[in-house]
C-alpha positions, 0 to 999 in steps of 0.5 A: 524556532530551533538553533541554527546549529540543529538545523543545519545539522539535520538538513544538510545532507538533504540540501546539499544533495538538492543545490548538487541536482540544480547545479551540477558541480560540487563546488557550485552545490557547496557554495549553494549550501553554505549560501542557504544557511547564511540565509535561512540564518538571517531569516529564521525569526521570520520562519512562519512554519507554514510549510517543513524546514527542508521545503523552505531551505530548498526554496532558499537554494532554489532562489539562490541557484536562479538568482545565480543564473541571472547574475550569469547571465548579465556577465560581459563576455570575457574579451570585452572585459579591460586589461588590469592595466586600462581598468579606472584606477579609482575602481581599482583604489575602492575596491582595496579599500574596501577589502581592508576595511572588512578585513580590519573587522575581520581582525576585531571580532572574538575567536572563534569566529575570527579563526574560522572566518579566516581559515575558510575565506583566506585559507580556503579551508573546507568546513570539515578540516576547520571543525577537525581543527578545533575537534569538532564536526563540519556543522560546527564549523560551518554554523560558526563562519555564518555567524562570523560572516554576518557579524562582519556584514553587521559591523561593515554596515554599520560603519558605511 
């Protein structure tokens, strides 16, 4: 199967431009990019070549974007969410906890996935500003925070 990278590279636009149909709005269809190939990245070993790379990437964004959908549509409405202050605070105490401890892994693995991960979830920096700053390209960058990301689901795992 090819690199990631490769993948991505070649496919990018096509999936990118199909999650921008099913979406609407280019964040959303970002995120929806990114989403598939952290996904398509997990599943690679498992791609049986039964139909081309661009089918089943866009059968990726396609089941993230309904699986979106339906997240969406289970949301509590917004005045019937608590105020802060009413909410549990051992809900509260949880997720802090948790938010640290993925940060700690953050903070263990090796550059230049630590860099990138933090550039584009803490900084909110888009792929192609962290590629410039390490002179490479958006792809590069991208393909990186995927690996980074899933090192520290793996990590995270393994720890809970």
């Amino acid at each position: 199967m090819r690199e990631i990278g490769a993948v991505y590279q070649a496919y990018f636009q096509d999936v990118y431009r199909y999650a921008l149909k099913l979406a609407g709005e280019r964040q959303w269809a970002l995120d929806l990019t990114s989403d598939t190939f952290m996904k398509a990245l997990d599943a690679l070993d498992n791609f049986r070549g039964q139909c081309q790379i661009r089918v089943w990437l866009c059968q990726i964004t396609r089941n993230l974007y309904l699986s979106c959908l339906r997240r969406q549509e289970r949301l509590v409405s917004l005045h019937n969410v608590p105020e802060p202050e009413a909410m549990d605070a051992f809900s509260l105490l949880l997720d802090q906890e948790e938010a640290r401890e993925l940060a700690a892994i953050a903070r263990h693995i090796r550059d230049p996935y630590r860099q990138v991960f933090r550039l584009r979830v803490w900084g909110e920096m888009p792929f192609q500003e962290i590629g410039s700053l390490f002179g490479r390209n958006a792809n590069w960058a991208c393909v990186v925070y995927h690996r980074a990301r899933k090192m520290i689901r793996e990590q995270y795992e393994e720890e809970t």
